[in-house]
VEXDREN-2710 file (C-alpha; in Angstrom, 1 decimal):
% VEXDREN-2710
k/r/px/py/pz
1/UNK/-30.9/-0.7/-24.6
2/UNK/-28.5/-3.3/-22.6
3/UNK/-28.2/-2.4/-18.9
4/UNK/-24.8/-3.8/-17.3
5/UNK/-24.7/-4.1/-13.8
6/UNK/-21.8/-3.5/-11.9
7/UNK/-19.0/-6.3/-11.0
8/UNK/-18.5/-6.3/-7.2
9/UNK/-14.7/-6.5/-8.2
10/UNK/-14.1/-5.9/-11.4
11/UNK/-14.3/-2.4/-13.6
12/UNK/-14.6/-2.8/-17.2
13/UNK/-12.8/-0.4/-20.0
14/UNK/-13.9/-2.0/-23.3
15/UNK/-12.1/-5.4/-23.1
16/UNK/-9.7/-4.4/-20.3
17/UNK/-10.8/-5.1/-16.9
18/UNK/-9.8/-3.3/-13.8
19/UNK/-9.0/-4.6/-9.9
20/UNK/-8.1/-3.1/-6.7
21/UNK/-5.8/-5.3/-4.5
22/UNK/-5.1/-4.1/-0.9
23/UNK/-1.4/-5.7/-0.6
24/UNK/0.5/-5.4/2.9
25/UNK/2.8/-2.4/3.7
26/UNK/5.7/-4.9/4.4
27/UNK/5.1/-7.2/1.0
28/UNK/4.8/-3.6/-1.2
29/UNK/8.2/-2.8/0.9
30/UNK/10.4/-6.3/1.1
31/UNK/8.3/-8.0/-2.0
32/UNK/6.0/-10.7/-1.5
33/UNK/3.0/-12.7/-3.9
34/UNK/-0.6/-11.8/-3.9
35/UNK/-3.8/-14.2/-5.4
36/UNK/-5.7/-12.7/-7.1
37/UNK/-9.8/-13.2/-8.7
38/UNK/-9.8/-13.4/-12.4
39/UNK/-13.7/-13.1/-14.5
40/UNK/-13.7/-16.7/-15.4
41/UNK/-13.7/-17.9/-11.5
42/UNK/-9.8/-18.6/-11.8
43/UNK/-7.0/-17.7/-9.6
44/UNK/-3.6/-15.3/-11.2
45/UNK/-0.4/-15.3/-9.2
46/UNK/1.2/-12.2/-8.9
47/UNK/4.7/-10.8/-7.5
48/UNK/4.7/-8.0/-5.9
49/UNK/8.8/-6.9/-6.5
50/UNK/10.5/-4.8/-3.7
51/UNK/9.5/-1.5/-3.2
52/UNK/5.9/-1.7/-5.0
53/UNK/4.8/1.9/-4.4
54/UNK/0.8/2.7/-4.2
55/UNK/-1.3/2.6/-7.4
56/UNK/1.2/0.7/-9.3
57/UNK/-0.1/-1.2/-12.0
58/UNK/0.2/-4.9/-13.2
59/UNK/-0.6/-6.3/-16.3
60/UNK/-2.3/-9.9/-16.6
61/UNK/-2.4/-10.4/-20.7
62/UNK/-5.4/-12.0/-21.9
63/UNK/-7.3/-12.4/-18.5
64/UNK/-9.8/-9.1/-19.5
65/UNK/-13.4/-9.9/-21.6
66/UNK/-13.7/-10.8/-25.3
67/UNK/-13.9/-9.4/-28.0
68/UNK/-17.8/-9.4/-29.8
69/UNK/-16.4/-12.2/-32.2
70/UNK/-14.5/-13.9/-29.0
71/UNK/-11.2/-14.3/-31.0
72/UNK/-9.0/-11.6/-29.0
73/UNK/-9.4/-11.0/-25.2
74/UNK/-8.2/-7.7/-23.0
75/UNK/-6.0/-7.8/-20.8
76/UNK/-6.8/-7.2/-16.8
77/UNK/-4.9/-4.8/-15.2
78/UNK/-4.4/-4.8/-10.8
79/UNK/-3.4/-1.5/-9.3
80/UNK/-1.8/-1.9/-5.8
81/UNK/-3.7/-0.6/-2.9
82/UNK/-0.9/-0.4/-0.3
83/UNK/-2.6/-0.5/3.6
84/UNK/-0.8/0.8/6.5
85/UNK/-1.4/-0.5/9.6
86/UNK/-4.0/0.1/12.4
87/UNK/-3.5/-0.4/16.2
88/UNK/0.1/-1.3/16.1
89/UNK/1.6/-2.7/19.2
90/UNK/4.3/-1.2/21.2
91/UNK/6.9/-3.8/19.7
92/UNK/5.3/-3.0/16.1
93/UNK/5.7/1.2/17.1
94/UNK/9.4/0.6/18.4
95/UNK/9.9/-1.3/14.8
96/UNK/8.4/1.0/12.7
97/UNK/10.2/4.3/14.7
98/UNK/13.7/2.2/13.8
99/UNK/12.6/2.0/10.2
100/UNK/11.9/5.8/10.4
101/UNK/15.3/6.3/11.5
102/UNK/17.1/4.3/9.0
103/UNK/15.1/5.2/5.7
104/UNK/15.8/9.2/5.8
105/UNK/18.1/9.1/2.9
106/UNK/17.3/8.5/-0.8
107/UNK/14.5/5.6/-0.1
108/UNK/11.8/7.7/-0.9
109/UNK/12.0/9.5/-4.7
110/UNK/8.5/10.5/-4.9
111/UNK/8.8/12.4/-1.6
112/UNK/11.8/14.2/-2.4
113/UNK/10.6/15.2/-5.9
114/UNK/7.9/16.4/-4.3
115/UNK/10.4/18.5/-1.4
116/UNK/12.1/19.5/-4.4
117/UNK/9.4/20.6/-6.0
118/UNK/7.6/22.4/-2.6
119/UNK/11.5/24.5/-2.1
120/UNK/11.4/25.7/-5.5
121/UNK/7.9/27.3/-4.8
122/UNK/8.2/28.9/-1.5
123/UNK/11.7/30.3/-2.7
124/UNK/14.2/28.0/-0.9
END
């Protein structure tokens, strides 16, 4: 029997391996970069395009674990962990009340499927 212990950041499926990344609410909005670990000790470069939404997936080819025979390699795949703010400051709370007001339309799809969806069941 081979006991594996787990990878403080890493989650293994097969030769894929899985990572978490908290990325900023205003990089997932306006776009940004984020570094991120890879197994051998390495650094990956990723963008984060406008409007990343939570959970979303990115795929780094080749940057998983080897094969048994060490000729192919997985891939490693970084699913987006979008944070919202804590403890905004008054300025920050003006800001984000503004943005409120100006995204009510057509910015958020999953939300209005979902609205869609929620009418449809209680009949309206």
């Amino acid at each position: 029997f081979i006991n594996i212990k787990p990878h403080d950041l890493f989650e293994r499926e097969g030769r894929d391996l899985l990572l978490e990344v908290p990325v900023d609410l205003t990089d997932a909005a306006l776009g940004g970069h984020v570094e991120v670990p890879t197994i051998d000790g390495g650094r990956a470069k990723i963008t984060i395009p406008e409007g990343t939404q939570p959970g979303q997936q990115f795929r780094l080819r080749g940057k998983g674990m080897p094969s048994l025979n060490g000729a192919i390699f997985g891939d490693m795949y970084v699913n987006v962990d979008v944070e919202v703010p804590k403890n905004l400051t008054k300025k920050q709370i003006e800001l984000m009340e503004e943005l409120r007001e100006t995204t009510k339309q057509k910015n958020t799809p999953n939300q209005e499927r979902f609205l869609k969806k929620v009418s449809k069941f209680w009949g309206k």
